[in-house]
N, C-alpha and C positions, 0 to 999 in steps of 0.2 A: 587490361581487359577485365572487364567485371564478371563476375562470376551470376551462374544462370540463378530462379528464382529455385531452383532444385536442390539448389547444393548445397554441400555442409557448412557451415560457420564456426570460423573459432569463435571464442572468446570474447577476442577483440574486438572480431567483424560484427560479431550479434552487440556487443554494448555499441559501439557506432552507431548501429542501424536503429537500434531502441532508444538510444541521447540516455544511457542511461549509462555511470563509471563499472569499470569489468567489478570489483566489490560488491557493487549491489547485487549484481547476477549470483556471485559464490552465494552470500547472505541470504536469496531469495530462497536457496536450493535446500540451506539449511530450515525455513519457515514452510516452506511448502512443498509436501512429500509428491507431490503431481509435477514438480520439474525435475525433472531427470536426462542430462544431457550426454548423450554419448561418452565416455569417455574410454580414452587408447592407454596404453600401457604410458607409465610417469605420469598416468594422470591426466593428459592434458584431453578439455572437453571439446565436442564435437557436438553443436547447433544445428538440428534439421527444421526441417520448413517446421513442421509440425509444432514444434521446441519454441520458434520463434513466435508464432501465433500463441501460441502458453504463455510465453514473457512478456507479449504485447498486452495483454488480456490485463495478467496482473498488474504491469504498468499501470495503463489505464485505470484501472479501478482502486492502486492505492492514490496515483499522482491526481488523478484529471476528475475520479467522481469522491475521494476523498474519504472508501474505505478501510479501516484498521485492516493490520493483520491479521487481527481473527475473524473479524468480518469477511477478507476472502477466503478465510479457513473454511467458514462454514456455508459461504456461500458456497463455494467447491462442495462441501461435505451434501448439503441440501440437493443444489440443483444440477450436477458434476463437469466434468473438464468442460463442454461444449457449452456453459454460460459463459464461464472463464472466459473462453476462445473467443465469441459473442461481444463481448465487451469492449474486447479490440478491435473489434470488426466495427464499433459503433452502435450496436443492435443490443444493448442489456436491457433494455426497460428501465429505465431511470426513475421512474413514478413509482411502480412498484419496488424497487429495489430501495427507497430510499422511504418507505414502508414499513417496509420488511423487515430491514436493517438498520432503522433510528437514526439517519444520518442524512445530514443536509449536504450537499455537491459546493463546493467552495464557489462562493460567491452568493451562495442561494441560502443565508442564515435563516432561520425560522425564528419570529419574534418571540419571545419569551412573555411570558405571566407575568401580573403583576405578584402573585405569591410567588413564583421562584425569585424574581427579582429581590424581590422582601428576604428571603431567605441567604440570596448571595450579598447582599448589601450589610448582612447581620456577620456571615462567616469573614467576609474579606474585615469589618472590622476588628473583630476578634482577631484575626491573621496580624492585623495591622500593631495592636494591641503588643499580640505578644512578640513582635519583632520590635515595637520598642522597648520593651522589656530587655530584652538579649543585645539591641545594642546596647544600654545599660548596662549590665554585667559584662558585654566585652570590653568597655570604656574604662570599667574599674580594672578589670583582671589584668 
């Protein structure tokens, strides 16, 4: 029998329902002070509806629009839980969040300059440079 849209969730039930490993959820909770999941004595946590629209939100916006960690820090911090929540819902504003926030939605790269490209075409040589260098010196040592 499944359990109603009300009810608590462990652990396990809530990573199932998210597709997302129980690890990410503990990790999440350490990054972002806004999840906070019931927990019973040993410890063990307890997922309410609410929790889950939390988790779904962050999901979304590290996996599916392709914000940093601290990008949803401060999106939290700016615009608070109920964008989060928003997110998961489908309803963030994607135009403006990606704005906002300096960040292209995977898949959706933004072309580059011909002076950045000048710029990274000069670093990756140097990079190039001195990793042959160092295989040299591992070669001899």
């Amino acid at each position: 029998m499944a359990k109603g849209p009300n009810a608590f969730r462990t652990i396990s039930e809530a990573a199932e329902e998210l597709g997302v490993p129980q690890h990410v959820l503990r990790f999440w909770e350490t990054k972002f002070s806004f999840i906070r999941p019931m927990k019973r004595a040993g410890g063990r946590r307890f997922y309410r509806p609410q929790d889950i629209a939390v988790l779904n939100g962050v999901r979304t916006l590290l996996h599916s629009e392709g914000l940093t960690i601290k990008g949803v820090q401060k999106l939290h911090r700016d615009h608070g839980l109920a964008h989060v929540i928003a997110a998961g819902l489908g309803s963030n504003g994607s135009a403006s969040l990606e704005a906002e926030y300096d960040y292209a939605p995977r898949g959706k790269e933004r072309p580059v300059g011909e002076e950045t490209r000048d710029r990274l075409a000069f670093a990756l040589a140097d990079l190039t440079a001195i990793k042959s260098r160092l295989d040299g010196l591992l070669a001899r040592g």
